[in-house]
Structures are given as structure tokens and as C-alpha cells.
Legacy VTK file of the C-alpha trace (Angstrom):
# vtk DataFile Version 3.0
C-alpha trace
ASCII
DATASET POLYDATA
POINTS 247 float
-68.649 -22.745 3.602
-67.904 -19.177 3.883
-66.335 -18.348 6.805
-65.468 -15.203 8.599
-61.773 -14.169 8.158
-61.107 -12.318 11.219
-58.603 -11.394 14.806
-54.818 -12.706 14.188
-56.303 -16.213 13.318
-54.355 -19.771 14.221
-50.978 -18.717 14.718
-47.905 -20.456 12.316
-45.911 -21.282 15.605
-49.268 -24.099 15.792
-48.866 -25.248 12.331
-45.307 -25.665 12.768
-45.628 -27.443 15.605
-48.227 -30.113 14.271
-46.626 -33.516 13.170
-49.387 -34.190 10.437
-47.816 -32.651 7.423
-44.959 -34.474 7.889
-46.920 -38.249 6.973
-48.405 -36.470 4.176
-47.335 -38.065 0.836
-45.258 -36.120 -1.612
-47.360 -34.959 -4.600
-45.444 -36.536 -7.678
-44.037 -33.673 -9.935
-42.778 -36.374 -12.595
-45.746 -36.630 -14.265
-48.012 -34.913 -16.256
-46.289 -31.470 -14.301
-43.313 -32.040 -16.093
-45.267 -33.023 -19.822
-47.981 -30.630 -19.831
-47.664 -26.926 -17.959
-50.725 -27.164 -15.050
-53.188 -24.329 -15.302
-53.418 -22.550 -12.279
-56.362 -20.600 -11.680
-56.435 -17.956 -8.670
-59.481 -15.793 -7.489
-56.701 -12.821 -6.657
-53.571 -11.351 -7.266
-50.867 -12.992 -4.728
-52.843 -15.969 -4.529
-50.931 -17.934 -7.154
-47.810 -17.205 -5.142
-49.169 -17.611 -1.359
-50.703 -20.641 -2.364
-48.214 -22.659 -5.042
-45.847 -20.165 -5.930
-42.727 -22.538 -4.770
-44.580 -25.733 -6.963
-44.628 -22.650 -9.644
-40.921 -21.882 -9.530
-40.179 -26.009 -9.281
-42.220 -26.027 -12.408
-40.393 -23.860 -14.308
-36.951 -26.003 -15.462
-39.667 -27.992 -17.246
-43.286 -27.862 -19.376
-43.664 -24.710 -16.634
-46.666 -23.155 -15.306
-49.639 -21.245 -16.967
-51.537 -18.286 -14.344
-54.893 -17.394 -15.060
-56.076 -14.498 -12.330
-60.109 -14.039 -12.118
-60.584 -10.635 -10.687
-58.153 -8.078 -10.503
-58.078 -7.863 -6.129
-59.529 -3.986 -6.574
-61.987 -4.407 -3.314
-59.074 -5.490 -1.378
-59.600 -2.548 0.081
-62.909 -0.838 -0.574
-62.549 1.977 1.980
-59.222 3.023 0.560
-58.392 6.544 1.175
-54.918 6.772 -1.370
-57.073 4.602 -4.654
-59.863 4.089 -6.447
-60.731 0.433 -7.371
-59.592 0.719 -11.358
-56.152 2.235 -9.725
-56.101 -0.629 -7.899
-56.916 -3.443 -10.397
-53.709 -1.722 -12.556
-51.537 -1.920 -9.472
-52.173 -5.171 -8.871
-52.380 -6.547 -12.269
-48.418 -5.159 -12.941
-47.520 -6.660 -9.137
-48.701 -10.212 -10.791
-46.862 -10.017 -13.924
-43.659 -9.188 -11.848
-44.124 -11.440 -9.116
-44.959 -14.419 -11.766
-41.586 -13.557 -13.719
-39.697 -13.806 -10.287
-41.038 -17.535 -10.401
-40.151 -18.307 -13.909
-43.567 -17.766 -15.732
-43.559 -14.732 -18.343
-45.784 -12.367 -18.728
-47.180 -14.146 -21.831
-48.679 -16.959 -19.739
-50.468 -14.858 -17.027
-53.948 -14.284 -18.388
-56.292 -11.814 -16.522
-60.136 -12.566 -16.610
-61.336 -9.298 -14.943
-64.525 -10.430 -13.684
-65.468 -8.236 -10.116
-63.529 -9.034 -7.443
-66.465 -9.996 -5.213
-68.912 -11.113 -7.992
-67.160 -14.070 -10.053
-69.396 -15.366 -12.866
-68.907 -19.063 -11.819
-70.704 -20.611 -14.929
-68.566 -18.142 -17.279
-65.134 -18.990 -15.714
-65.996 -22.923 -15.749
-67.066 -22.501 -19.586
-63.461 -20.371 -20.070
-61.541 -23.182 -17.977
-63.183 -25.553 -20.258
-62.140 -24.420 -23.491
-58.153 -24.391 -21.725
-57.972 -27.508 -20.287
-57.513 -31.595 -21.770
-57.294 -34.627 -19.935
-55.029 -35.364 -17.472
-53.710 -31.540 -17.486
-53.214 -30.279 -13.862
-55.486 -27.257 -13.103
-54.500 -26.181 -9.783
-56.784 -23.966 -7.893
-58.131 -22.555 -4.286
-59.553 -25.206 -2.353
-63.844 -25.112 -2.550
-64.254 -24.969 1.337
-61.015 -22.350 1.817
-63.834 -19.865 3.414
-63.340 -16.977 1.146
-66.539 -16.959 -1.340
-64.089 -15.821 -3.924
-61.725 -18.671 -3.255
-64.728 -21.085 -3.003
-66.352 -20.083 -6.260
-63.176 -20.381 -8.424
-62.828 -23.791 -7.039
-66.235 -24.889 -7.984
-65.884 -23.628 -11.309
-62.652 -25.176 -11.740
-64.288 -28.462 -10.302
-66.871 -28.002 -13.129
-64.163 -27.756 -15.577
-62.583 -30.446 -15.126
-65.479 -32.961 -14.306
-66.066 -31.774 -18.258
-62.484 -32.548 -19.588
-61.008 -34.974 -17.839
-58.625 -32.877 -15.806
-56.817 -33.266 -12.804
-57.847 -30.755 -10.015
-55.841 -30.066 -7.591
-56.913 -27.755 -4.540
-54.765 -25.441 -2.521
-55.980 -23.558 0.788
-54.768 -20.195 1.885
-57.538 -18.950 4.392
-57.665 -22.235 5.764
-54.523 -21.202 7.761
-56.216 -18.912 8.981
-59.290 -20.448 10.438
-58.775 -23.823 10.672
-56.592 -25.735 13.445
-54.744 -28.628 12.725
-56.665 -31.495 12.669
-60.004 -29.329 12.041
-62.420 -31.892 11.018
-63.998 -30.129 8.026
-60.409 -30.051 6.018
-59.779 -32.940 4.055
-56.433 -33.272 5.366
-56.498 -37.137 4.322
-56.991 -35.612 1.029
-53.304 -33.847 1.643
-50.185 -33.778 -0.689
-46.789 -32.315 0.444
-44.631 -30.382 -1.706
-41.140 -29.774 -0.113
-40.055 -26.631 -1.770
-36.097 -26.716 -2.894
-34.017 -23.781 -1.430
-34.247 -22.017 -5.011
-38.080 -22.579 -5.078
-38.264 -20.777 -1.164
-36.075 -17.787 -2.049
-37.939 -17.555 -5.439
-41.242 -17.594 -3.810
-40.550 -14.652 -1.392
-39.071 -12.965 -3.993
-42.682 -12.841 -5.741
-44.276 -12.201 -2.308
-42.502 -9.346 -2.305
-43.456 -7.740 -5.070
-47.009 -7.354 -4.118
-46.320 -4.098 -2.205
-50.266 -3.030 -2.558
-51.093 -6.204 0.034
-47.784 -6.401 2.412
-47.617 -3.130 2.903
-49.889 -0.012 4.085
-51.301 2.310 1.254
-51.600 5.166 3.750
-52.034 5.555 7.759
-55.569 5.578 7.508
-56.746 2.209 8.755
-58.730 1.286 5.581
-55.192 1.168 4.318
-53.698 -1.079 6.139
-51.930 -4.345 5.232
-54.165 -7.434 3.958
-50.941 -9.633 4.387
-49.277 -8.175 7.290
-46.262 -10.696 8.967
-48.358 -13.072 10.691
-50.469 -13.955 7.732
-47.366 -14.095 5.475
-45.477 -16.239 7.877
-47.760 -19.349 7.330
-46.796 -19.376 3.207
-42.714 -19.368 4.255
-42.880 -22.950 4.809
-40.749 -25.099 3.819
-43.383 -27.148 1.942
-46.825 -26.455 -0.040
-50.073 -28.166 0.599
-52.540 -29.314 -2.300
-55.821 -31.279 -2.007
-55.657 -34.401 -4.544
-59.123 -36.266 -6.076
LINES 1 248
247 0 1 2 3 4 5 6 7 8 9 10 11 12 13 14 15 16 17 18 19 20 21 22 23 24 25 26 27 28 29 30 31 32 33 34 35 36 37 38 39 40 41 42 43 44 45 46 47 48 49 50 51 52 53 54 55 56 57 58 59 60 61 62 63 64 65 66 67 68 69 70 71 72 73 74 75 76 77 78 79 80 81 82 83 84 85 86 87 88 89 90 91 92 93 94 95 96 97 98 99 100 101 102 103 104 105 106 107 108 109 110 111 112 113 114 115 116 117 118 119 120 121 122 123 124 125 126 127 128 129 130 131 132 133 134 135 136 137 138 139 140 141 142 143 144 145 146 147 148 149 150 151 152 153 154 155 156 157 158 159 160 161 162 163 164 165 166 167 168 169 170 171 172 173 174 175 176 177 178 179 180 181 182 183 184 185 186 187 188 189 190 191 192 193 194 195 196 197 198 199 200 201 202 203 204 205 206 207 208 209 210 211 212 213 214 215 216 217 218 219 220 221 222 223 224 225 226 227 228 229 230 231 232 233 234 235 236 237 238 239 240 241 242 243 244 245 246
């Protein structure tokens, strides 16, 4: 359900405060994470990193992580008054491919789809996701009911995907922070894994949030160019832990 992403949103001084996460059970990074490098498939740029980027950097001592990136994040913002959208898309395609390399992954294993950012061809991307993935391989992806429709429509095609193969989907939110409270009946929170991030994997992971200056930062002072991730939004992905949705 698409939901509207608006005001300051649930604040991370309430998620920190809720004892939930702390029952979850840790998601098992033995397995086929550590034989077979998970596919991780992100509507944006940034979202592989907000989302997973610690499991990304934990990933990388072994079979590592693959990034495939849908739309190059050019309507982030479409009143912009410093770039045009194709400025953009460049901008944001280089901030991926550093903040990926400041989690491990090189720039040979970030693939960039470029479908519009805003108009995802969800039976094209679950035909490309398809022809990558083989049973049992981790594709990791935003959650289907995160309340962005890009985030939702990845996650359906990624569902689609691996319904074909035999895949293992595994579902991260990121707007869901925003919207949702904890215990908000329409999460699957009984659904939740836990991923406690080592100290490396933290530092690593800010590290890559940092290098998206396009999002954290204004463009110009006009207010079509401000922040998309100013502090508050950032603080809920400086957990100590990660949250993905099993099967």
C-alpha cells in the first residue's frame, strides 16, 4: 500500500526505545550468504546502503554481495533548481559505485537498470531478476508494503523472480521507519530477522552513507533542493542492527 511519506515521521528515539527487535531472531549469515553472493536489488541509489549496507559490508570477507540499482534516483528532486534529471542520474550513479566500494563490493558488481525513476517496468525487471538468480540464492530487496510505489514494485518483481527460480527473498523496509510505529499491525514484524552489525560493518556503512552527498545534503537554498535524507531520517539506519523480512 502506498503510503504518503510526509512531516518528520516516527521519531528513532521511539524505535530505540521499543523492546521488540531485541526477541527478533538473528538471520543466519552461514549459509547460502557465505556460498553464493545474495543479489540485492534496490529501487534507488542509497537504498542498498540505508537498507542492508552493514549485511553488505559483513558479506564481503566471503562469496560477497552483488547490487543491482533499478532507476537512477533522477526525480529525487523534480523541482531542482541547480540539475536537470540526466545530471542527476550521473551524480547519483558515481555516488553508488563509491559508496558500494566503501562496503567492499566493486564497481564490477553494481549493475544499473535505468528504468524511470517513478515508472519501473515490473514485468521487465522480474524477467531480468530471473535470468540472475538460482535456487536457494538470496535476493534481497525493499519490502512490498514499504509505502514507496517504487520500493513496492521492485519487491513484487523480485517476489516474481524468485517464485520462478527457487530463490530466497528476503525483504528490507526503509520508509517503514518512517510511517509505521512499532508494533503497527500491517508490518509483518513476526516475519522479522535481526542482523547485529559488527563495529567494522557500522563504520563501513556510514562511510557509504556518506558518500551520497546529492541526498544528505542541500543542492542549493532553494527549497526544491533541500535534503531527501536530512539527520532525522538518517538516524533510524545508524542502528546497531538491520532488519529483513524472511518467507
Amino acid at each position: 500500500m502506498v503510503r504518503p511519506i510526509v512531516d518528520a515521521g516516527t521519531g528513532e528515539e521511539t524505535w530505540r526505545a521499543w523492546p521488540a527487535p531485541a526477541t527478533w531472531p538473528v538471520l543466519d549469515l552461514a549459509g547460502p550468504a557465505r556460498t553464493a553472493p545474495p543479489l540485492v536489488v534496490v529501487p534507488h541509489p542509497d537504498d542498498e546502503v540505508l537498507g542492508v549496507g552493514g549485511l553488505v559490508a559483513m558479506l564481503a570477507d566471503g562469496a560477497g554481495a552483488e547490487i543491482t540499482v533499478v532507476t537512477d534516483g533522477e526525480a529525487s528532486h523534480p523541482g531542482s533548481t541547480v540539475y536537470a534529471p540526466a545530471e542527476l542520474a550521473g551524480i547519483r550513479r558515481a555516488e553508488t559505485v563509491t559508496a558500494c566500494g566503501r562496503l567492499g563490493v566493486p564497481a564490477s558488481a553494481v549493475e544499473h537498470l535505468g528504468h524511470p525513476d517513478g515508472g519501473i517496468d515490473e514485468p521487465a525487471l522480474a524477467d531480468a531478476l530471473t535470468a540472475r538468480l538460482t535456487p536457494g540464492r538470496w535476493c534481497v530487496t525493499t519490502w512490498r508494503g514499504d509505502g514507496h510505489p517504487d520500493h513496492e514494485a521492485v519487491g513484487r518483481a523480485a517476489a516474481d523472480a524468485c517464485r520462478r527460480t527457487g530463490a530466497t527473498l528476503l525483504e528490507f523496509p526503509v520508509w517503514t521507519w518512517h510511517w509505521a510505529e512499532p508494533d503497527e499491525p500491517d508490518v509483518p514484524w513476526h516475519r522479522a530477522r535481526r542482523i547485529d552489525l559488527t563495529v567494522a560493518a557500522r563504520s563501513a556503512k556510514q562511510a557509504a552513507i556518506d558518500a551520497f552527498h546529492s541526498q544528505i545534503r542541500p543542492l542549493g537554498p532553494a527549497p526544491a533542493d533541500a535534503a531527501i535524507l536530512p539527520p532525522h531520517v538518517l538516524a533510524r539506519f545508524t542502528r546497531p542492527y538491520e532488519t529483513v523480512f524472511v518467507p
